[in-house]
C-alpha positions in Angstrom: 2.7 40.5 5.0 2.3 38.0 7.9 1.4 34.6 8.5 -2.0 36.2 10.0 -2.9 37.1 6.5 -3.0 34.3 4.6 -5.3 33.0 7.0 -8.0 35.3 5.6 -10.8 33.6 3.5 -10.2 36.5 0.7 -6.7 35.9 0.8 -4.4 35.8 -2.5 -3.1 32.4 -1.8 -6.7 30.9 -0.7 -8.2 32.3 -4.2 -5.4 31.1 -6.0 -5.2 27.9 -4.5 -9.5 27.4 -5.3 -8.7 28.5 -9.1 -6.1 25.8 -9.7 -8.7 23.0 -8.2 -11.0 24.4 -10.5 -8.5 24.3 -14.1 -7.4 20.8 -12.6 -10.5 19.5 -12.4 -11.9 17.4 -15.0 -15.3 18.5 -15.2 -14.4 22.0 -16.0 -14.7 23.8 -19.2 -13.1 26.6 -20.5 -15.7 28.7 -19.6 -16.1 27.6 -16.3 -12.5 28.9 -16.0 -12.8 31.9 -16.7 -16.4 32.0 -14.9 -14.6 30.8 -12.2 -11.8 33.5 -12.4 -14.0 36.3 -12.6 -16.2 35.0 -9.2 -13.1 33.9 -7.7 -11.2 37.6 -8.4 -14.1 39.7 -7.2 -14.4 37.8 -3.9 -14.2 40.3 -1.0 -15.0 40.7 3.0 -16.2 37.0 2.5 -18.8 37.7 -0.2 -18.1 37.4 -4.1 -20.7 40.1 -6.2 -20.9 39.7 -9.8 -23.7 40.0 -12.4 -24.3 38.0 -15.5 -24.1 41.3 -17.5 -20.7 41.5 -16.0 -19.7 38.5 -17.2 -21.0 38.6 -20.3 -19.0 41.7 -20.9 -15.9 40.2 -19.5 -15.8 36.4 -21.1 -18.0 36.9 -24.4 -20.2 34.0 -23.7 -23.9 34.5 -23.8 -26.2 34.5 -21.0 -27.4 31.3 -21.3 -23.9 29.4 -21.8 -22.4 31.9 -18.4 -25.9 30.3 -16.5 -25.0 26.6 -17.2 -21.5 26.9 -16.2 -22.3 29.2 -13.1 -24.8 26.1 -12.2 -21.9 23.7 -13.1 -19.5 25.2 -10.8 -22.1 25.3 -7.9 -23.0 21.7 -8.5 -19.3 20.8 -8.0 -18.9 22.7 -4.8 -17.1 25.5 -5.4 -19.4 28.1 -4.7 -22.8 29.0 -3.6 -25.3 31.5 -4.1 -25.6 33.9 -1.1 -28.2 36.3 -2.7 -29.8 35.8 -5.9 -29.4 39.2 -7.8 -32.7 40.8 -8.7 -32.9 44.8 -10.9 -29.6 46.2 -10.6 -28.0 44.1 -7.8 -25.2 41.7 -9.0 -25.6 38.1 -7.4 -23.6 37.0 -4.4 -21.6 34.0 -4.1 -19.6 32.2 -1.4 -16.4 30.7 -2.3 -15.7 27.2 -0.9 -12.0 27.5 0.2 -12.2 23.8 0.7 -12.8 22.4 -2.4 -10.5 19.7 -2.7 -7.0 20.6 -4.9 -6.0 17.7 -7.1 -2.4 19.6 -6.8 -2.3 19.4 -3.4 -3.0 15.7 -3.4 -0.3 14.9 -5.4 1.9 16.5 -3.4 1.0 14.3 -0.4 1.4 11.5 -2.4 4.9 11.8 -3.3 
């Protein structure tokens, strides 16, 4: 693996990076966590596609409860809706790469 690669927006280190802002964040819940995992994980060729039904299946939360904390996440920053899904078509979601990383912060500071 090069240096080239981890200069990819899909890269490992990029989604891994975004999904410890998102547990170190205070505003988070559990759900959002693994909300954010499975958005996060599925990210690919700059796009994320997932469905609710999907992640109903994969977390066990209800539709409604998956709908708040997609809404939640957006409002903080870390991703945006590309598409709305409509029928069979999973919704698409950008991934904010940027999202400030409390870890990286402390870092810095010390």
């Amino acid at each position: 693996m090069t240096n080239a690669d981890f200069e990819t927006p899909s890269s490992l280190a990029k989604k891994y990076n975004l999904l410890g802002a998102v547990v170190d964040s205070q505003w988070a819940t559990r759900l959002d966590h693994m909300v954010a995992t499975v958005v996060i994980d599925r990210h690919w060729n700059g796009t994320a596609c997932v469905s609710l039904r999907d992640l109903e299946q994969i977390t066990g939360a209800t539709r409604t409860n998956i709908i708040g904390s997609l809404r939640r996440i957006a409002a903080h920053g870390v991703i945006s809706v590309i598409r709305r899904g409509a029928s069979h078509r999973p919704t698409e979601y950008d991934l904010n790469f940027d999202f400030p990383n409390r870890r990286c912060e402390f870092a810095r500071a010390a």
